[in-house]
Every structure is written in C-alpha cells, then in structure tokens.
NUVOKE-681764 format. One line per 4 residues: their letters; for each residue x, y, z of N, C-alpha, C, O. Coordinates in Angstrom, 2 decimals. Example, Ala and Ser with C-alpha at 12.3 -4.5 7.8 and 13.67 -1.06 7.14 Angstrom:
BEGIN
AS = 13.19:-5.69:7.80:12.30:-4.50:7.80:13.20:-3.30:7.80:14.24:-3.32:8.46 | 12.85:-2.25:7.08:13.67:-1.06:7.14:12.90:0.03:7.87:13.41:1.14:8.04
This chain:
BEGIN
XXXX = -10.87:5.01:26.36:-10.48:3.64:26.62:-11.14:2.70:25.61:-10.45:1.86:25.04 | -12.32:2.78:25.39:-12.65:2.36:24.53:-12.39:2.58:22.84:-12.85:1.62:22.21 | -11.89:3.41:22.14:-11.51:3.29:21.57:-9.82:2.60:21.30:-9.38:1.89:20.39 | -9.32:3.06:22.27:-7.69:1.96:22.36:-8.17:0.61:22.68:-7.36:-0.19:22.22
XXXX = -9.61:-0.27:23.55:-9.80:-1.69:23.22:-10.45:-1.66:21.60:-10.41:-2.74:21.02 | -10.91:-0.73:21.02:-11.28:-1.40:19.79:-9.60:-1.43:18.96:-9.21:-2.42:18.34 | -8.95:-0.42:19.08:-7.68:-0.46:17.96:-6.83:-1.68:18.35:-6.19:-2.36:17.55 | -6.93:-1.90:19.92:-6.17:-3.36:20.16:-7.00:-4.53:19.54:-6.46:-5.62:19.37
XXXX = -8.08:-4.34:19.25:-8.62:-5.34:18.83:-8.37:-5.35:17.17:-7.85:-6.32:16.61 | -8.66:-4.54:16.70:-8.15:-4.17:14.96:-6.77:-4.69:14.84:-6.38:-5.13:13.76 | -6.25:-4.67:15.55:-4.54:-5.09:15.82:-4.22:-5.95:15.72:-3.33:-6.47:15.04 | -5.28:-6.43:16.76:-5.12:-7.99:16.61:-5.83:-9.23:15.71:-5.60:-10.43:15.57
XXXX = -6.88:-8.20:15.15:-7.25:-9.36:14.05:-6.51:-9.24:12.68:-6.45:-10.11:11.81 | -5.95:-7.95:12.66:-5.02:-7.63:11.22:-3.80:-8.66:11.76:-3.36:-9.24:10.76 | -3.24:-9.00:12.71:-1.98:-10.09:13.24:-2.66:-11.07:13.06:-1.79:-11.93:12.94 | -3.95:-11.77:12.93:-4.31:-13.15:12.96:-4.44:-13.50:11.38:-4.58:-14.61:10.86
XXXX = -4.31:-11.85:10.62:-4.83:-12.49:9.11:-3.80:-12.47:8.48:-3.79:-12.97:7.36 | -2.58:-11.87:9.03:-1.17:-12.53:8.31:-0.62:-14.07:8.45:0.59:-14.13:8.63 | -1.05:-14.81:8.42:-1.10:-16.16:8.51:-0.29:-16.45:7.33:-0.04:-15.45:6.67 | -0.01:-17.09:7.07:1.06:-17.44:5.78:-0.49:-18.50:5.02:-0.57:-18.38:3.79
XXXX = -1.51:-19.36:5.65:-2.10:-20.06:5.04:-3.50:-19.36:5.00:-4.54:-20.03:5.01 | -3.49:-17.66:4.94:-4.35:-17.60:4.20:-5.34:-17.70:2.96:-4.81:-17.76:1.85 | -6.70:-17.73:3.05:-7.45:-18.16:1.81:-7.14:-17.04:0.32:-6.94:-17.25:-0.87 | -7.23:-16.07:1.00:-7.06:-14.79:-0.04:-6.10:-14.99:-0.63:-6.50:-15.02:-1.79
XXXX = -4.86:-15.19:-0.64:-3.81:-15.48:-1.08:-3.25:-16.99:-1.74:-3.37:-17.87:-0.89 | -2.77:-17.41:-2.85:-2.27:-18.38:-3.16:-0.85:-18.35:-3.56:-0.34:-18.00:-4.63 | -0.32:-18.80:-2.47:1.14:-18.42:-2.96:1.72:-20.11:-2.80:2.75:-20.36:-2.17 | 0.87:-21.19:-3.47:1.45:-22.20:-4.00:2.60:-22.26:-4.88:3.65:-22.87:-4.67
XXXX = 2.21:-21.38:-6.13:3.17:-21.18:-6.96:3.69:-19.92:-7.36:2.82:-19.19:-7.83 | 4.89:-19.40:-7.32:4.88:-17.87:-7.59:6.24:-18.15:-9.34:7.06:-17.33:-9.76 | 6.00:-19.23:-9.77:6.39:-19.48:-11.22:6.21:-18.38:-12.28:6.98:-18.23:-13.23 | 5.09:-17.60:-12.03:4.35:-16.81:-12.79:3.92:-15.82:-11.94:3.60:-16.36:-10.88
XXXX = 3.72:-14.36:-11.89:2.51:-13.68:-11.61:1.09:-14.08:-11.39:0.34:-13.93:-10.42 | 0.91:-14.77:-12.87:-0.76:-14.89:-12.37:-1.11:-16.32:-11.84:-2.05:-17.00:-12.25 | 0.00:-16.76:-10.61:-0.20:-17.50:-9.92:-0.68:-17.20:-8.61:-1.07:-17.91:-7.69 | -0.55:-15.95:-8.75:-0.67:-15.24:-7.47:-2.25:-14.04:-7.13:-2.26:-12.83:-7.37
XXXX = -3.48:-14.91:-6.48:-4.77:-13.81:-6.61:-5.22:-13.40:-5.69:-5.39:-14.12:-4.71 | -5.64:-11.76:-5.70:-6.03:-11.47:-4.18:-7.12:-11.98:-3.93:-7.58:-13.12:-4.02 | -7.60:-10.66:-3.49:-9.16:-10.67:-2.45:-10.00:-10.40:-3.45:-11.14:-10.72:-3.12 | -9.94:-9.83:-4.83:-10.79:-9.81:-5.97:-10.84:-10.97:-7.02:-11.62:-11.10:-7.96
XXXX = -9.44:-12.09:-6.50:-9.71:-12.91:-7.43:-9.03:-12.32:-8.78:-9.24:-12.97:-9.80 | -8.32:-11.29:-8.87:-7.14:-11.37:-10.18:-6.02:-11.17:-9.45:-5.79:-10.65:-8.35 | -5.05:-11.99:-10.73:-4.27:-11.94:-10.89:-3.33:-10.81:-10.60:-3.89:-9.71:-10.65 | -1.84:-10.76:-10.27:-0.99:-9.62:-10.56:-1.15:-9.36:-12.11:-1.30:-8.18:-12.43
XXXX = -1.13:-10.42:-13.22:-1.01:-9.88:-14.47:-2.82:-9.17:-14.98:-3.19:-8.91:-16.13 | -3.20:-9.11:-14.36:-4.59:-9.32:-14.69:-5.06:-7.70:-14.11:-5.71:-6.81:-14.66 | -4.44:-7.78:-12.78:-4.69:-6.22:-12.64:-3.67:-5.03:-13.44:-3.89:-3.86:-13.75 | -2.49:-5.93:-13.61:-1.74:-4.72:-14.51:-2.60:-4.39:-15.81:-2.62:-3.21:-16.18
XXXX = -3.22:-5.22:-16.43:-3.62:-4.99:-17.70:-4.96:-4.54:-17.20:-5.21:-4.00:-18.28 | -5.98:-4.32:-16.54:-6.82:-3.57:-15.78:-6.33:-1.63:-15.68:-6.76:-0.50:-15.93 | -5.25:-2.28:-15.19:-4.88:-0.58:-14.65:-4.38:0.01:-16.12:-4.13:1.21:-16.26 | -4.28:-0.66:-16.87:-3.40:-0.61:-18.42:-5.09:-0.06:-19.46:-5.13:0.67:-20.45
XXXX = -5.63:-0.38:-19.14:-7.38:-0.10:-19.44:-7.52:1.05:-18.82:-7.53:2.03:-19.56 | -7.64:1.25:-17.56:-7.64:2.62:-16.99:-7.04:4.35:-17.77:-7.33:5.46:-18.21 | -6.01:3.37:-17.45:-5.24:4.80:-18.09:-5.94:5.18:-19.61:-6.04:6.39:-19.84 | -6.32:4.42:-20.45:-6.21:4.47:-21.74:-7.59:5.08:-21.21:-7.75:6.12:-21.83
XXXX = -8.57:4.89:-20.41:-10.17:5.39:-20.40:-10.11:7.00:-19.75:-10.85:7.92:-20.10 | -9.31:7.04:-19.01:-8.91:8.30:-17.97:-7.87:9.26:-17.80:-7.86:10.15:-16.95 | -6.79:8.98:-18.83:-5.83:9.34:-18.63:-4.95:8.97:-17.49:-5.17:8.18:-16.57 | -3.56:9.96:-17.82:-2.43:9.50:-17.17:-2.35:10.54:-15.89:-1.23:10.96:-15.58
XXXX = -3.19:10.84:-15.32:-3.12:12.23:-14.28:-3.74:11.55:-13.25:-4.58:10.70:-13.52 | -3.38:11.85:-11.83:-3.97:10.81:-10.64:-3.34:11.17:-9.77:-2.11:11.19:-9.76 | -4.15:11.57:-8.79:-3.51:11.14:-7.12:-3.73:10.41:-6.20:-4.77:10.66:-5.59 | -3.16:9.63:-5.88:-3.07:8.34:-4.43:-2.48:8.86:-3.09:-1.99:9.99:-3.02
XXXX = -2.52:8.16:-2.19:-2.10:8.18:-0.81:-1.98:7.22:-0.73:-2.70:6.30:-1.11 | -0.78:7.21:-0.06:-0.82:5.92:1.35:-1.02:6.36:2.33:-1.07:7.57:2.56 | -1.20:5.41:3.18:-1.28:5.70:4.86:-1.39:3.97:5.86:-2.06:2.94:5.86 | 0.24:4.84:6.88:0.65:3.97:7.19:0.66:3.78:8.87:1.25:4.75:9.34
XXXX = 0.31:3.06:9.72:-0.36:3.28:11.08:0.38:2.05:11.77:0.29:0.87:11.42 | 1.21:2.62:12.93:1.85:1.36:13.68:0.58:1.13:14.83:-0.39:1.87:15.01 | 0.83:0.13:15.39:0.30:-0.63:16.19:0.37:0.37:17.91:-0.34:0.23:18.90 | 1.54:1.35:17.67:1.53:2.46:18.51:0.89:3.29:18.38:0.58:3.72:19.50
XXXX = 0.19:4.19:17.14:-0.59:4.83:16.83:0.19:5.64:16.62:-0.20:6.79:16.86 | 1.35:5.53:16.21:2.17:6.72:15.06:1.78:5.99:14.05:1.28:4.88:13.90 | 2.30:7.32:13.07:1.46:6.78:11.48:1.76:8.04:10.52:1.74:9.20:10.93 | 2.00:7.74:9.41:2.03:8.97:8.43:0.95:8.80:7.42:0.11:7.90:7.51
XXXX = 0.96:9.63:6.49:0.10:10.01:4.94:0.96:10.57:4.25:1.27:11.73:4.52 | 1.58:9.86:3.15:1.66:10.77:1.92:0.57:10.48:0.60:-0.19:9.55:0.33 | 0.96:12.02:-0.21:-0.19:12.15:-1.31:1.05:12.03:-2.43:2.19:12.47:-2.31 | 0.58:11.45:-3.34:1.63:11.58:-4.70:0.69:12.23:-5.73:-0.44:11.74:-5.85
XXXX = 0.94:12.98:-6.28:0.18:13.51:-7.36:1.47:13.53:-8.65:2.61:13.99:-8.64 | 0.41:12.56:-10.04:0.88:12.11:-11.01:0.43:13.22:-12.27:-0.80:13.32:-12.35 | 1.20:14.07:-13.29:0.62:14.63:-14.20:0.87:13.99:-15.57:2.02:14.20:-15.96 | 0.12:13.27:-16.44:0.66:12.76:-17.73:2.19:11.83:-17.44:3.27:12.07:-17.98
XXXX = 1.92:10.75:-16.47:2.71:10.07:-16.05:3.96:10.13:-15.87:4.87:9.42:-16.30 | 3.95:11.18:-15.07:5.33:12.00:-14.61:4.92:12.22:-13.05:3.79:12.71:-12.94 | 5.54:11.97:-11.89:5.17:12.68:-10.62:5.88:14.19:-10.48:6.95:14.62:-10.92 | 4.87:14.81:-9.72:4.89:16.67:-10.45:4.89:16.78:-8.58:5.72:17.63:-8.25
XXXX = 4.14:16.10:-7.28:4.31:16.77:-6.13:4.30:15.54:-5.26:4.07:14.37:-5.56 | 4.68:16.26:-3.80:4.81:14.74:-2.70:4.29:15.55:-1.45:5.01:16.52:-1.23 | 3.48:15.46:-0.77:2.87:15.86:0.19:2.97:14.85:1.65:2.40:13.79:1.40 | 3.43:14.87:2.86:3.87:14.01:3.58:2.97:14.70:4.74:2.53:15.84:4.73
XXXX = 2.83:13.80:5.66:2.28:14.50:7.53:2.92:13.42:8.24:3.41:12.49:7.60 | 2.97:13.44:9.21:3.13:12.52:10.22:2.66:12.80:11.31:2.49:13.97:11.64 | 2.27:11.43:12.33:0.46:11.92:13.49:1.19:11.26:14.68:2.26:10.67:14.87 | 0.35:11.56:15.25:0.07:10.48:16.92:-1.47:10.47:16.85:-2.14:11.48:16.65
XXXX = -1.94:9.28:17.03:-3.26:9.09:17.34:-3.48:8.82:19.20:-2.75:8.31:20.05 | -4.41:9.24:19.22:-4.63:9.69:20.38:-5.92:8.55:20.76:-7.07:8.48:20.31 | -5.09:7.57:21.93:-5.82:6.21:21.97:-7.42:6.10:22.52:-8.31:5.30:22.24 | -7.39:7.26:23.45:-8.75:7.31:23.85:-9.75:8.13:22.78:-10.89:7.67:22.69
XXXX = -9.44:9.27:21.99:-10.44:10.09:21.12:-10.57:9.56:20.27:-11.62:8.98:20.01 | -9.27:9.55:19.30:-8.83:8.49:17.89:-8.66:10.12:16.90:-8.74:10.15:15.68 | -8.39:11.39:17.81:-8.00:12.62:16.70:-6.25:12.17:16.88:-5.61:11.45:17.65 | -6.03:12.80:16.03:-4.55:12.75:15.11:-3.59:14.19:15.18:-3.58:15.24:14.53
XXXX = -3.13:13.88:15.82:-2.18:15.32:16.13:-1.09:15.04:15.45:-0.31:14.11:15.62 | -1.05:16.03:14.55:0.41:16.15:13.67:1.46:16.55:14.24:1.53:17.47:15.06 | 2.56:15.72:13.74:3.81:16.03:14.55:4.96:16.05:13.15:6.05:15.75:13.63 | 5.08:16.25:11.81:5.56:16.57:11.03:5.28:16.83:9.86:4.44:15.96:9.63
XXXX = 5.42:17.63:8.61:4.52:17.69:7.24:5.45:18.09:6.32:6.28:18.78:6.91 | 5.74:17.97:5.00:6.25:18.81:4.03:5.61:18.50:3.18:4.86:17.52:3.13 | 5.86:19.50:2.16:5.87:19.27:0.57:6.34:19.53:-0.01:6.75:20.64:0.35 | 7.04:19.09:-1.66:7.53:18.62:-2.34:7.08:19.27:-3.72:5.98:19.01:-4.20
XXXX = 7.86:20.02:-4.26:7.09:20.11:-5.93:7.92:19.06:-6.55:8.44:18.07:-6.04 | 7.94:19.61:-8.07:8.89:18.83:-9.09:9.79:18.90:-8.90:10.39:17.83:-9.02 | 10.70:20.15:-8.43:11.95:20.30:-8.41:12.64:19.64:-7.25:13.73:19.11:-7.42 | 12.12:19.64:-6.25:12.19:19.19:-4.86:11.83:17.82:-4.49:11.75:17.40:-3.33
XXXX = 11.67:17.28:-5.37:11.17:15.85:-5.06:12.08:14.83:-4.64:13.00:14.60:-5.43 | 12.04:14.17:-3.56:12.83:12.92:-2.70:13.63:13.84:-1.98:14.37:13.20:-1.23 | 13.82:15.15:-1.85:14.77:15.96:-0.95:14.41:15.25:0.24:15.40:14.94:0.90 | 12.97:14.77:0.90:13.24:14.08:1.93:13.12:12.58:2.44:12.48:11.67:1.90
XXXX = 13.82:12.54:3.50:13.39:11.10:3.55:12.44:9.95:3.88:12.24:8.79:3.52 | 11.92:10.91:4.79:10.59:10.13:5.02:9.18:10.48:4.19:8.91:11.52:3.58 | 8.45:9.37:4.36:6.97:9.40:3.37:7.35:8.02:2.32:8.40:7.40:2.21 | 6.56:7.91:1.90:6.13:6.97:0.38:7.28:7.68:-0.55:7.69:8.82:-0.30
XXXX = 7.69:7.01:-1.50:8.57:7.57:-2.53:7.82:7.87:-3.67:6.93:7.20:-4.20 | 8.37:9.18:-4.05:7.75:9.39:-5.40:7.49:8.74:-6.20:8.34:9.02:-7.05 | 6.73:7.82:-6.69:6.41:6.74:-7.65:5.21:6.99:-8.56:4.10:7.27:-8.11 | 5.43:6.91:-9.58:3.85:6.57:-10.47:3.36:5.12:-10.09:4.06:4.17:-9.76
XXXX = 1.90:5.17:-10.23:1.43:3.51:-10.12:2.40:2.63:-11.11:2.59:1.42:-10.93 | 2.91:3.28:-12.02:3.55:2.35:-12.84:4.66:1.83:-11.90:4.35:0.75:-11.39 | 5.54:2.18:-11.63:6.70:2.16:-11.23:5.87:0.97:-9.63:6.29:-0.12:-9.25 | 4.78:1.70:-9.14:4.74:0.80:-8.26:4.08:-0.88:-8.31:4.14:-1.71:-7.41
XXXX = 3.51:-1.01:-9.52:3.34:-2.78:-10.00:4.77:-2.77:-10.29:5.32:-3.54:-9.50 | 5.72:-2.16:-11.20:6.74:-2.75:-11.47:7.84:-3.41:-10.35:8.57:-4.39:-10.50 | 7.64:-2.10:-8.64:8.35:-2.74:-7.67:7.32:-3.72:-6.94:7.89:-4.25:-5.98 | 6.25:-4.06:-7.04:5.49:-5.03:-6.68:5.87:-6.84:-7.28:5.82:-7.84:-6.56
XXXX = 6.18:-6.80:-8.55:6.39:-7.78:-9.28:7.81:-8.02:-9.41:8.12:-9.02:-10.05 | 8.86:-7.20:-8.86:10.01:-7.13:-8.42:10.85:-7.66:-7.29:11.98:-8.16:-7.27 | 10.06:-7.43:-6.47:10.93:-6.86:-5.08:9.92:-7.38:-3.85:10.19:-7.46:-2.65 | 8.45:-7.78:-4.66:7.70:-8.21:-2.77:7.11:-9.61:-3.23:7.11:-10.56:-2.44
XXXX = 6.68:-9.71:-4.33:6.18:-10.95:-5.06:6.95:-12.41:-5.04:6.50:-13.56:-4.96 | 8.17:-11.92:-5.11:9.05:-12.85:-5.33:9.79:-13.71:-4.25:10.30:-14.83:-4.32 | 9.67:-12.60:-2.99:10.15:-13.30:-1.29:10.12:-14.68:-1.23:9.38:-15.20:-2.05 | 10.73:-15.42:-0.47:10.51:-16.83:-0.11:9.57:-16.53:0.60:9.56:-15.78:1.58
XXXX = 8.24:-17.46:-0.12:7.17:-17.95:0.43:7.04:-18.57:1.61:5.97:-18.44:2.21 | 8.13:-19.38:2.19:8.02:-20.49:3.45:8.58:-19.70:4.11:8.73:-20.33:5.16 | 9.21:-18.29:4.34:9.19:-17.40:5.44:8.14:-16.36:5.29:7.85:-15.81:6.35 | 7.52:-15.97:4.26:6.70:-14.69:4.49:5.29:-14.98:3.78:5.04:-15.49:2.69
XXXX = 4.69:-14.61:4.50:2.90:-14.45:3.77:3.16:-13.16:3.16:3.83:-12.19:3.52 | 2.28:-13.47:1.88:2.99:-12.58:0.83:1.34:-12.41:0.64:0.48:-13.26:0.86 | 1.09:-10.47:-0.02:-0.23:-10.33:-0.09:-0.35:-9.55:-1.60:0.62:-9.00:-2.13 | -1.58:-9.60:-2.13:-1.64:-8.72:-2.99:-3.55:-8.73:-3.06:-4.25:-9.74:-2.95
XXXX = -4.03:-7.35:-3.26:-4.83:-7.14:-3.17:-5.12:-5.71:-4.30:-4.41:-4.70:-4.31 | -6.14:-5.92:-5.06:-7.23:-5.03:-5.58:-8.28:-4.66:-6.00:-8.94:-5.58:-6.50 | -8.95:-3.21:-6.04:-10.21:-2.52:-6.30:-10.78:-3.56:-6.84:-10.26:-4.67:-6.98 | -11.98:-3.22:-7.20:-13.12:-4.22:-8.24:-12.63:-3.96:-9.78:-12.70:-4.71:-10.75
XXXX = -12.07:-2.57:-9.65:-11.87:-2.28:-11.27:-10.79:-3.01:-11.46:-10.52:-3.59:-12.51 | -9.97:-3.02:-10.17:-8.57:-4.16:-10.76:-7.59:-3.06:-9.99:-6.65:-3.60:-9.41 | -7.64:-1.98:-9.92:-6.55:-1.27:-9.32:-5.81:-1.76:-8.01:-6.29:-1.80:-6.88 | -4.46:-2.14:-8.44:-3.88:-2.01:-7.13:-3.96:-1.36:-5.82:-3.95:-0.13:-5.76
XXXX = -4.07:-2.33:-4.38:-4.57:-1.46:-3.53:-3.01:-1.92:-2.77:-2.16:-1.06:-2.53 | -2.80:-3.37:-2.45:-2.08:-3.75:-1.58:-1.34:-4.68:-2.30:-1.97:-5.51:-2.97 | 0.58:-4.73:-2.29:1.21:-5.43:-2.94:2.55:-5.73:-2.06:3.46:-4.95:-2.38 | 2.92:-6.65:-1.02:3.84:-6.80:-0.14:3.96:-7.89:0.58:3.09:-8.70:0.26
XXXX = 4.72:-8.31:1.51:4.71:-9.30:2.44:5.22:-8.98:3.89:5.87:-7.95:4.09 | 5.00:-9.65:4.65:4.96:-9.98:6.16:5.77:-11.40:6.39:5.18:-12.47:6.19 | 7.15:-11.38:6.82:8.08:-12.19:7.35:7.15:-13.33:8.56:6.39:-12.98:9.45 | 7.41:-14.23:8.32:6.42:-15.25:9.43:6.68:-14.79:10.54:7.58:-13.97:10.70
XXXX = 5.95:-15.23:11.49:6.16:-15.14:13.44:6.28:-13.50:13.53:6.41:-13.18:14.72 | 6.29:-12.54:12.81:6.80:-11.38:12.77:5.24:-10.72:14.19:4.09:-11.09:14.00 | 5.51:-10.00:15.15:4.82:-9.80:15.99:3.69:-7.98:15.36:2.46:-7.92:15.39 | 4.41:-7.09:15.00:4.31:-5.61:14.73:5.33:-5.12:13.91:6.55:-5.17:13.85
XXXX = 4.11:-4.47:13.14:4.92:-3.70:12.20:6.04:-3.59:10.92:6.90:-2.83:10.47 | 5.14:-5.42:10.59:6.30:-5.84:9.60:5.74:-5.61:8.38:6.42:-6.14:7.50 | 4.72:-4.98:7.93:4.44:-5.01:5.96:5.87:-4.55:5.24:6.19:-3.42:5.60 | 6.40:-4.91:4.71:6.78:-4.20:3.56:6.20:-4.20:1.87:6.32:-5.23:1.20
XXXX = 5.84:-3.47:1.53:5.74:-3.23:0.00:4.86:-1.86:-0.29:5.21:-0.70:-0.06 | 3.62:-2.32:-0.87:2.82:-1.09:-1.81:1.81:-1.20:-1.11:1.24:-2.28:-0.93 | 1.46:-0.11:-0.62:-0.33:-0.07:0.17:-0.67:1.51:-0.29:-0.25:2.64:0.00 | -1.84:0.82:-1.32:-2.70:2.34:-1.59:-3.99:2.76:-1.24:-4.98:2.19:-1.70
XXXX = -4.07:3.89:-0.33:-5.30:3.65:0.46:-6.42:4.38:-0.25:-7.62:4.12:-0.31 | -5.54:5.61:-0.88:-7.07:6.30:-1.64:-6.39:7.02:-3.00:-5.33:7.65:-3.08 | -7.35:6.71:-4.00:-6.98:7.04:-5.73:-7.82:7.95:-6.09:-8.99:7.83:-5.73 | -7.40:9.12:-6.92:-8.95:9.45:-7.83:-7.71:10.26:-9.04:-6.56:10.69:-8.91
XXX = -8.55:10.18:-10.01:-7.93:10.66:-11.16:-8.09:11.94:-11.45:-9.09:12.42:-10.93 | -7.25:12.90:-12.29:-6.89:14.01:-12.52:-7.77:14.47:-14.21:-7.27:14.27:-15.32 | -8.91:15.00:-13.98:-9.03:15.77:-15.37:-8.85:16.71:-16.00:-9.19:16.74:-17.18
C-alpha cells in the first residue's frame, strides 16, 4: 500500500509539473529552436551540436532505452542498439507493476535484428539519436504552444533526454515525443 501511495503521489506531482507555465521551459518564442531551453539551460540547437561533439569524441555506436510507465502501472522498455549510425537491433518487454511490491511482471518481449526490424508494432521505433532530434525539431517542438506545454530536456553533456509535449487540461497519459531514459556508448 505504501508503495501505490508513493506512485500516486509521483503521479501526481509529474501532473502538477505539466503546467504549460512552467519555469524549465520557455516556450515564449518557438521562432527558432534556440528559443526553446530545458532543465540544463541549452538550447535545442545547442544540444544538437553537443551530441554532434559526442559522436566525433566516441563514435557512432550506442545504445539507449526508453521506458514508458502509465499512471496504471503498465509500462514497456525498449533498447535500440546503434552500430556506426545504422540501427542493427530492437529489444522490447512489456510489464505490470505490481502496486504494493513495485516488482514488474512481464507480460510481453521480442527482439528484433537488422533484418527484422519494425516487423512489430509496439515499442519505441527504430531510430538513431539522429533521426530522433530530427523528429524532435519536427513534429513536437513546433505544437501550438497555447494548447500544449511543450518540454525539452538534457544530460549535462547536452544529450538529449526528453523532447515532446503534453496537450493542456490533459488528465493521464498524454506525453507524446522522445524520452530517453538510459545511454551508453558502444566501443
């Protein structure tokens, strides 16, 4: 029980910080990209050319996850693994969290090589980080502002973590865009 009052409570302060007049966010002007700064204080253009540094220090090899958790405590994980900026695999689960323990019982999984890739439908889409600033600066950046609190958020190094918006008054379960929860690079 106590752990389902703490997740109702996580719930509910992640619903109080979609506010459209949050501080983290400036979505006065969206004229430009780098009108727009997260929680680190850069820019969208500022972390692309960050992550544009990266690559050139680390190469083009990397795997991320998302992970995505309703307010019901269903929720999935996918893994994307990137080789020389090509996606090569897609690894998917899907859970029930279990409100009183907080263990995670799987209730679906596949994977994905090269050849097989997007055969299914659910999970994160095969994307390189590239591809995902490009649908960030596309497709979530650009929303009308006076209906949606629009977010973008990244690492200290600059890496994209969080790039999407939340429709106003929206009660559960409204993000749409890019949420990356864990990165590490490929040597």
């Amino acid at each position: 029980m106590k752990l389902f009052l703490n997740f109702l409570l996580a719930s509910t302060l992640l619903l109080t910080s979609c506010d459209s007049d949050d501080d983290t966010t400036n979505t006065d002007s969206l004229s430009t990209l780098t009108d727009l700064n997260g929680e680190t204080g850069l820019s969208y253009d500022e972390s692309l050319s960050k992550w544009t540094g990266l690559k050139t220090d680390n190469g083009r090899s990397y795997i991320y996850q998302t992970d995505i958790i309703s307010f019901t405590g269903d929720g999935s994980t996918t893994e994307i693994k990137v080789i020389n900026n090509s996606v090569v695999s897609r690894v998917y689960q899907s859970f029930t969290i279990n409100g009183e323990t907080g263990e995670r019982t799987i209730t679906d999984t596949y994977s994905e090589n090269e050849a097989a890739l997007g055969t299914n439908q659910e999970g994160a889409a095969p994307l390189t980080i590239d591809e995902l600033y490009n649908s960030c600066a596309s497709e979530y950046l650009v929303v009308d502002q006076e209906n949606n609190a629009i977010y973008l958020q990244t690492e200290v190094n600059g890496l994209l973590t969080l790039c999407g918006f939340t429709p106003n008054n929206c009660a559960d379960d409204c993000f749409t865009g890019v949420s990356i929860k864990a990165f590490d690079w490929i040597n």
